[in-house]
C-alpha positions as CSV (number, residue, x, y, z in Angstrom):
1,X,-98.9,-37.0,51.3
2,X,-95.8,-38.7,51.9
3,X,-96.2,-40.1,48.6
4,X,-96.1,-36.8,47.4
5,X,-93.1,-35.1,49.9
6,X,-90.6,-37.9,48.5
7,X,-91.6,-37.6,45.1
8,X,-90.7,-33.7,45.7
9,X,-88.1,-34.6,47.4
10,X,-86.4,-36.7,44.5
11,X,-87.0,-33.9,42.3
12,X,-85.6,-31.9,44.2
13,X,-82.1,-34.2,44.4
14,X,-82.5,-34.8,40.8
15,X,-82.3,-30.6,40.5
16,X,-79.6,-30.3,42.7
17,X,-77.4,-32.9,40.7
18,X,-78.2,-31.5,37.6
19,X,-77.1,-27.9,38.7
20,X,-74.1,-29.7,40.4
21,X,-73.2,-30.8,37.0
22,X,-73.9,-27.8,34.8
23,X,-71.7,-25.6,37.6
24,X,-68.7,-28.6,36.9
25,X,-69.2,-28.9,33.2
26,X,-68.9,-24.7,33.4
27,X,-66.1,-24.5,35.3
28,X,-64.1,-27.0,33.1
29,X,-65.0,-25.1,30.5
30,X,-64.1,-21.4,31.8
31,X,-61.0,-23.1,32.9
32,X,-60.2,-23.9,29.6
33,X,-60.7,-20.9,28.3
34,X,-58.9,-18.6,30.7
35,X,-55.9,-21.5,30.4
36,X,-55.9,-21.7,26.7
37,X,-55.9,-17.9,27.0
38,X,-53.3,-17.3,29.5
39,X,-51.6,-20.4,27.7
40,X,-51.7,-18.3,24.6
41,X,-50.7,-15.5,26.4
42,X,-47.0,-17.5,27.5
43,X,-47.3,-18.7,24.1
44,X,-47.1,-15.2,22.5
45,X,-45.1,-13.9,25.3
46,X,-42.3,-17.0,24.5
47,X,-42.9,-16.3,20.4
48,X,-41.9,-12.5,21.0
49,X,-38.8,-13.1,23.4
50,X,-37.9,-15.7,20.6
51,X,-38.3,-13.5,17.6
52,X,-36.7,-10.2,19.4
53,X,-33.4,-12.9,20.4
54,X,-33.6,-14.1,16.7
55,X,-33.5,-10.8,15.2
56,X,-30.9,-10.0,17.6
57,X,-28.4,-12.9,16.4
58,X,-29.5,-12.1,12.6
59,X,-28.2,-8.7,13.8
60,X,-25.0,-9.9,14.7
61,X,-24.8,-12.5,11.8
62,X,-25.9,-9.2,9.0
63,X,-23.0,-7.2,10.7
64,X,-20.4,-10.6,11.1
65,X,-21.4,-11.1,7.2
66,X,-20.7,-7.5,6.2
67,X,-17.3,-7.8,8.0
68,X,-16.3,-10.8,5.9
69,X,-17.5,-9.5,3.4
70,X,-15.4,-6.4,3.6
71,X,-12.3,-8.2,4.6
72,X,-12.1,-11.2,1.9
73,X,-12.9,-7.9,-0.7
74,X,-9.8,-6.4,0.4
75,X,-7.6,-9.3,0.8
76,X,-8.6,-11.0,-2.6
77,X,-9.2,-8.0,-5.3
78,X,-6.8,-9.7,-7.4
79,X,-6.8,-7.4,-10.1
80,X,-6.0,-4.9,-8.0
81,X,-3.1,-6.6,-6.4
82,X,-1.7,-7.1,-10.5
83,X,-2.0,-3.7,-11.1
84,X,0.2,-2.6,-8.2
85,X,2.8,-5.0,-8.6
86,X,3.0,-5.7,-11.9
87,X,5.7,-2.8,-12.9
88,X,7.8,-4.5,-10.3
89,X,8.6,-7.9,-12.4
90,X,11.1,-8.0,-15.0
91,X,11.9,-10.3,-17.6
92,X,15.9,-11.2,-18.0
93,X,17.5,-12.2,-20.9
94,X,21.0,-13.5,-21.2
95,X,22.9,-15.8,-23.7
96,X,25.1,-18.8,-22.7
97,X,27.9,-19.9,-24.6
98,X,27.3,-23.4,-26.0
99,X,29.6,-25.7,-28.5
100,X,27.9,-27.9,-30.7
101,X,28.7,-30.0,-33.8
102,X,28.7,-26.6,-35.9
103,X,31.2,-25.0,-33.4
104,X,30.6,-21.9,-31.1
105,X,27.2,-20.5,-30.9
106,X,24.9,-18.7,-28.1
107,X,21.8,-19.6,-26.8
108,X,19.2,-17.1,-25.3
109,X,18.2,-18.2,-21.9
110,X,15.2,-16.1,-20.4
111,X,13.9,-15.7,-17.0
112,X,12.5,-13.5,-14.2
113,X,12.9,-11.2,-11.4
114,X,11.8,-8.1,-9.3
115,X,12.9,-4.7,-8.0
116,X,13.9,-4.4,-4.4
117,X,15.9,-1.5,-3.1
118,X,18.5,-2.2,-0.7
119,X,20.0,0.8,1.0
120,X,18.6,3.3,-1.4
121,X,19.9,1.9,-4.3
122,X,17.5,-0.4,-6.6
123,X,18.5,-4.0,-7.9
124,X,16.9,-6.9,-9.2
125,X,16.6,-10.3,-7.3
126,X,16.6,-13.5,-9.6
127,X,17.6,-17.3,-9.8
128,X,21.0,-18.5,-10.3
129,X,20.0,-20.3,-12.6
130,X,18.6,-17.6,-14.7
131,X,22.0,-16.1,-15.4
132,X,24.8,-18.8,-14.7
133,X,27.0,-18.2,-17.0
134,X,24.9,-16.1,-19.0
135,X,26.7,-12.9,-20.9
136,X,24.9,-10.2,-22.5
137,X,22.4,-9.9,-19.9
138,X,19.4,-7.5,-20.3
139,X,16.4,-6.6,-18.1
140,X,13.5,-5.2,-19.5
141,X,10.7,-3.5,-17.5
142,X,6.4,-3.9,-18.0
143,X,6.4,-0.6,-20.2
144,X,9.0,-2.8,-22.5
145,X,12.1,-0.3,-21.7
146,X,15.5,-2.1,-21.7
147,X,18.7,-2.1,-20.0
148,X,22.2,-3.6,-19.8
149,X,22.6,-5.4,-16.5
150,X,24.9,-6.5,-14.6
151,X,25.0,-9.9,-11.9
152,X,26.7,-8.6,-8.5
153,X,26.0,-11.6,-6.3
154,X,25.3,-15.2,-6.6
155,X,24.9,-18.1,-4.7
156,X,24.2,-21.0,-6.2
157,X,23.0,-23.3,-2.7
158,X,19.9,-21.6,-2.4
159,X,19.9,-20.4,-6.0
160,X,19.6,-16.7,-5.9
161,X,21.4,-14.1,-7.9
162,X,21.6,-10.3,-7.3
163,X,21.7,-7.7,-10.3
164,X,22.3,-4.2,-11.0
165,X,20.5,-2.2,-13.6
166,X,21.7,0.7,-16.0
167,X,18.1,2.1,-15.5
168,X,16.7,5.5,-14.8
169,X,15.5,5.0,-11.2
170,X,11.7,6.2,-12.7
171,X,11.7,2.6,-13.8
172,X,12.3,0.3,-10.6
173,X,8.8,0.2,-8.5
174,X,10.4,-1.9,-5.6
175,X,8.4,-4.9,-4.0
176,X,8.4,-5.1,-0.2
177,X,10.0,-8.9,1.7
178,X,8.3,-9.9,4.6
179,X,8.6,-12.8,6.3
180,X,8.2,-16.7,5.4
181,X,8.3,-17.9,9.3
182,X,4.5,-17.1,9.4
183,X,3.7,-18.9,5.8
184,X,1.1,-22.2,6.8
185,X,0.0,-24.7,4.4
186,X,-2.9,-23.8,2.3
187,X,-2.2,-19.8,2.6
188,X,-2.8,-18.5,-1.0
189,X,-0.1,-17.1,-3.1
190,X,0.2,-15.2,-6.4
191,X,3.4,-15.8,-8.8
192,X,4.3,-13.3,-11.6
193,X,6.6,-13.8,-14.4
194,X,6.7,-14.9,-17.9
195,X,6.3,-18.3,-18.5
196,X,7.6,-18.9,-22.6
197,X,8.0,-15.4,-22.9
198,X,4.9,-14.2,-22.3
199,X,5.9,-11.6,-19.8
200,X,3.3,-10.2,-17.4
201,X,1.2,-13.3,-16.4
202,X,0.2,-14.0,-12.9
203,X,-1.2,-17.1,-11.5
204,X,-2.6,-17.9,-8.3
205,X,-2.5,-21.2,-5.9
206,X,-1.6,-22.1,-2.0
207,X,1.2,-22.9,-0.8
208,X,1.0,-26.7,-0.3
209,X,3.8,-27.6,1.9
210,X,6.9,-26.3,3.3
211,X,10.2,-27.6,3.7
212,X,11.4,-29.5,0.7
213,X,14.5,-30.0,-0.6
214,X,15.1,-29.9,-4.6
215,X,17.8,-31.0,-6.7
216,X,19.1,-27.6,-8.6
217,X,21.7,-28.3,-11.5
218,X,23.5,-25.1,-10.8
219,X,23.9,-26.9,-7.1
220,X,25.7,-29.6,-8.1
221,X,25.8,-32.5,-5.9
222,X,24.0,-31.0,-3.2
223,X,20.3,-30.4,-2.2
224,X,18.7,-26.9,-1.8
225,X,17.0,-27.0,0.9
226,X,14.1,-25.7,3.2
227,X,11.3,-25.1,-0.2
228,X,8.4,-23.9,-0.5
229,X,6.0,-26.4,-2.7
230,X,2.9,-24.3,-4.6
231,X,0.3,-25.2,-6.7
232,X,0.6,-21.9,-8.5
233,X,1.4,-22.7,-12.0
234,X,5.0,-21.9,-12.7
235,X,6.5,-22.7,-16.3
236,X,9.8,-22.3,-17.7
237,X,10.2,-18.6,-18.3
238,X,8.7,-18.0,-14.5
239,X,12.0,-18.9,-12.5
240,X,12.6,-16.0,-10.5
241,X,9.8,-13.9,-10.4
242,X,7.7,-13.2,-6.6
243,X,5.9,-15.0,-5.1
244,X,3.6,-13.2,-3.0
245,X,0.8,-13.0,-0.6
246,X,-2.5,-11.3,-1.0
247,X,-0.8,-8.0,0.4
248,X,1.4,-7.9,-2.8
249,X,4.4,-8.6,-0.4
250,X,7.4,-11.2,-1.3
251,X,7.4,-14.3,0.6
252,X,9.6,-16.4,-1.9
253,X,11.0,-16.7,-5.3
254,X,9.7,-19.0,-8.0
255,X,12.8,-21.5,-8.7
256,X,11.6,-24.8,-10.5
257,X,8.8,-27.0,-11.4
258,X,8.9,-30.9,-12.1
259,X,9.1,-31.8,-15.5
260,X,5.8,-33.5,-16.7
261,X,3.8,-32.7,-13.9
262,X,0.8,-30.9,-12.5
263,X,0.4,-28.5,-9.6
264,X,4.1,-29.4,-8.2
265,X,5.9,-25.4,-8.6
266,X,8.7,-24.8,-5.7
267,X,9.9,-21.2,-4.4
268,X,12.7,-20.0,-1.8
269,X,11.6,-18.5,1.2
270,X,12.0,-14.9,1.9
271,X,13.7,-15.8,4.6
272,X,16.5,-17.5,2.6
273,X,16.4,-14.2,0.5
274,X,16.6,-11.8,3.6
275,X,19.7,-13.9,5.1
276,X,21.9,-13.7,2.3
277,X,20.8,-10.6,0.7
278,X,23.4,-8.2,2.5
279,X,26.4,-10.9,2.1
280,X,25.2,-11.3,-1.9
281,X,25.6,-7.8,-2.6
282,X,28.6,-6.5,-0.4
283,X,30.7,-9.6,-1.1
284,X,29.1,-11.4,-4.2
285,X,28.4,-14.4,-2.4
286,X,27.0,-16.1,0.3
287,X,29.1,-19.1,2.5
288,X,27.4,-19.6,5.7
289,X,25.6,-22.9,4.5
290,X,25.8,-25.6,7.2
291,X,27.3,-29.0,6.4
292,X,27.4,-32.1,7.4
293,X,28.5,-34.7,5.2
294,X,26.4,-37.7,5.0
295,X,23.5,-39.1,2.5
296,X,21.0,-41.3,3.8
297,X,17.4,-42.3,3.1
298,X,14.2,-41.6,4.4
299,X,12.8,-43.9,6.7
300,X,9.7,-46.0,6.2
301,X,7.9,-49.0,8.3
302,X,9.0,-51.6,5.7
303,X,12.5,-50.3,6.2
304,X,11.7,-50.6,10.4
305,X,10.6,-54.0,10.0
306,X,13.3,-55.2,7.8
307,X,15.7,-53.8,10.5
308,X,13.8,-54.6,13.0
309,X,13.5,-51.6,14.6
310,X,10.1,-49.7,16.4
311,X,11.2,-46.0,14.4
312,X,9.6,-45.8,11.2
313,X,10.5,-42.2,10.4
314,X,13.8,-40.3,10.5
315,X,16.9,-40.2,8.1
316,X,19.0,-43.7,7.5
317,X,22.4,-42.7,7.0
318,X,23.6,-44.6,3.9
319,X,27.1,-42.5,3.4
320,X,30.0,-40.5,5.7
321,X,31.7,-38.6,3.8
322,X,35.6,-38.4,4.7
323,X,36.6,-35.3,6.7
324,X,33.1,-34.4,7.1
325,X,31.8,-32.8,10.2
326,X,29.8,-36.4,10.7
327,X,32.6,-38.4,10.2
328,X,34.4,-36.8,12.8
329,X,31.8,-36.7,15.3
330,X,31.4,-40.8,14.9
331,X,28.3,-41.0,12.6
332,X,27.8,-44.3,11.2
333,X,26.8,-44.9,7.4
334,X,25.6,-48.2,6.1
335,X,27.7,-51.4,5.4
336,X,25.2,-53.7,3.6
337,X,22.4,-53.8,1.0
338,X,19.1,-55.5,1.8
339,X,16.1,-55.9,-0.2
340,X,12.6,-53.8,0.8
341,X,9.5,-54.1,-1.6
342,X,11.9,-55.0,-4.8
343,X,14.1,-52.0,-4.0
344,X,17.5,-52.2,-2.5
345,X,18.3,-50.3,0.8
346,X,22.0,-49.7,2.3
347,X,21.6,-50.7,6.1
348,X,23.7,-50.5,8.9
349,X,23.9,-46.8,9.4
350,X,22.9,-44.9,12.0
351,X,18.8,-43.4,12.3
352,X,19.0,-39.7,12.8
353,X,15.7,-39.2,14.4
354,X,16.2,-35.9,16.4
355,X,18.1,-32.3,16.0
356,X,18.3,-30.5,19.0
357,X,15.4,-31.6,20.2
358,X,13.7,-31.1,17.1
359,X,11.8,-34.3,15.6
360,X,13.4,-35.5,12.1
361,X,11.1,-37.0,9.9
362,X,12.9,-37.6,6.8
363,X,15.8,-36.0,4.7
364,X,13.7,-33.2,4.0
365,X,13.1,-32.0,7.6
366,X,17.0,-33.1,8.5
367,X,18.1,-30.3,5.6
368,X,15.6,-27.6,6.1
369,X,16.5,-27.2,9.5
370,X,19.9,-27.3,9.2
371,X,19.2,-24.5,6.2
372,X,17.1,-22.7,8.5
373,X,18.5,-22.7,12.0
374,X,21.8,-23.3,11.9
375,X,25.2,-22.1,10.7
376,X,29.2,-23.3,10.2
377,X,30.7,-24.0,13.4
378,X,27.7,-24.0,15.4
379,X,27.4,-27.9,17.4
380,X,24.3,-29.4,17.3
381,X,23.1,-32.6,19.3
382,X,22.1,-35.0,17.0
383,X,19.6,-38.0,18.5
384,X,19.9,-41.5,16.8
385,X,19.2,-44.7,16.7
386,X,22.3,-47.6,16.6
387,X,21.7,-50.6,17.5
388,X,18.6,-50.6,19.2
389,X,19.8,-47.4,21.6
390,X,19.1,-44.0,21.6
391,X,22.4,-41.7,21.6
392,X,23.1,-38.2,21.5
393,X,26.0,-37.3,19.2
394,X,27.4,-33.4,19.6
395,X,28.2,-32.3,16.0
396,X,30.5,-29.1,14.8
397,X,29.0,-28.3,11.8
398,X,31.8,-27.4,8.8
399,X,31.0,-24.6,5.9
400,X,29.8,-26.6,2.6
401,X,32.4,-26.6,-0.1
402,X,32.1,-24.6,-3.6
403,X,29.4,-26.4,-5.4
404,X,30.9,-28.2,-8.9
């Protein structure tokens, strides 16, 4: 009998454990069930936040895309810009006395330019160079109508010429100047004009930096400065047509392009033109160009370590000119000629570094902001370097003489 209870007895245990373990392996299981489920549940709960956020920035993106898209469609509809400014350019035709083996004979010279009205009356706006010494001078309009004209104002510094047209005022369609303060480098550009005579072609590019300085023959000796560069193509026959921005509005004048080269065009500001436009027409010129009266050459760091000097950028003055505003304010030019990387350098001058405060880099910079900020008479402190020490020099500027 007690055989037979324990026997009973370990059955019974063996039951109990077995239960035991069916209840656990059950639990486990409805656990992971109602965890995978309410897993899936945070899961899907996670997946629809995601998607309703993601079709919220897609949203936003759609309506951000449509918005660019809009405003590079109405900036950039180049064909559209042609067509409203393209009765606004104007070839010019002149013809220059020459003499030549076989005597007297004239030569046609050809150019560009565009409309502007100044005080309700409509001239033309050109290059210098376009008309120096040109007689004869014609301007004919897009529709091929031409008319006698006439050159009012000149300056040949910043090479710009004003002109007056024996036109029917049905004929002038005006261009609008705004300002070149706001250009940047890499702003896109359109020029018109009619490169070998083939009048009506436009050609796009950027503008690719700003404050050169060119040599101009109608200049003479001295630099025009504070330049536009662009890669729009310009070729001989485009010299003074616009050069605009993608609102069809002026922000220079095509002047020159290097000989033999790709990509390299040049233009005047509009802010050049805007300055002398009132003196150009009321007076026939324009004399307010600053001047100092020195040459120099840009400084480099084989130049600084041949002198022995920490600068390596600014203007080396190689040359005072006599009676110049520099020469009487003490500038130093150069006294001797050294040798830098097989090219000879006058030294000994002083290193303009600094114009009122403003950093010189090279010639170019030195130039353009005279050009651009300041005028005859006005003093200006110029920062140097001579002999190892920073100075500041006060300097009257003087009114640049005729150009020859």
């Amino acid at each position: 009998m007690n055989e037979s209870f324990e026997m009973k007895k370990k059955r019974g245990n063996k039951n109990i454990i077995v239960f035991v373990a069916i209840c656990i392996v059950a639990m486990f299981t409805a656990g992971y069930f109602i965890g995978g489920s309410l897993s899936s549940i945070a899961t899907l709960s996670k997946t629809d936040t995601l998607q309703q956020q993601t079709g919220t920035i897609q949203d936003d993106i759609t309506q951000e895309e449509i918005h660019n898209i809009t405003y590079i469609y109405n900036t950039t509809s180049l064909a559209q810009l042609y067509k409203d400014i393209k009765d606004s350019v104007v070839v010019i035709t002149g013809y220059v006395l020459q003499y030549s083996f076989f005597g007297r004979q004239y030569s046609e010279v050809q150019g560009s330019g565009f409309a502007y009205e100044y005080n309700n009356d409509m001239v033309v706006i050109t290059n210098k160079h376009v008309v120096n010494d040109a007689e004869n001078i014609t301007v004919t309009f897009s529709n091929g109508d031409g008319y006698p004209a006439t050159v009012i104002g000149s300056d040949a510094y910043s090479d710009l010429a004003v002109l007056t047209v024996d036109a029917p005022l049905k004929e002038f369609h005006p261009l609008e100047i705004t300002s070149s303060s706001t250009l940047q480098v890499g702003d896109p550009v359109v020029a018109i004009g009619s490169p070998f005579g083939l009048g009506g072609t436009m050609t796009t590019g950027i503008v690719s930096q700003l404050g050169r300085t060119i040599q101009d023959s109608v200049a003479g000796n001295f630099p025009v400065a504070n330049i536009i560069q662009t890669s729009a193509a310009i070729n001989p026959g485009n010299s003074g047509g616009p050069l605009l921005n993608y609102e069809g509005e002026v922000i220079g004048i095509t002047t020159a392009i290097i000989q033999n080269s790709n990509g390299l065009g040049f233009a005047v500001p509009s802010n050049t033109i805007l300055r002398e436009l009132e003196s150009l027409i009321t007076t026939g010129s324009y004399d307010q160009h600053p001047w100092v009266g020195i040459s120099g050459t840009d400084m480099t760091y084989a130049i600084a370590q041949t002198l022995g000097v920490d600068v390596t950028y600014g203007w080396l003055i190689t040359q005072v000119t006599d009676g110049g505003a520099a020469a009487q304010a003490g500038l130093q030019g150069g006294d001797k000629q050294v040798r830098v990387n097989d090219a000879w350098v006058i030294t000994g001058g002083d290193i303009i570094i600094a114009v009122d405060g403003t950093r010189i880099i090279n010639g170019d910079t030195f130039m353009s902001f005279l050009e651009e900020h300041t005028m005859p008479h006005q003093t200006i402190s110029v920062t140097i370097v001579r002999n190892h020490q920073l100075l500041d020099i006060p300097v009257v500027l003087k009114q640049r003489p005729s150009a020859s």
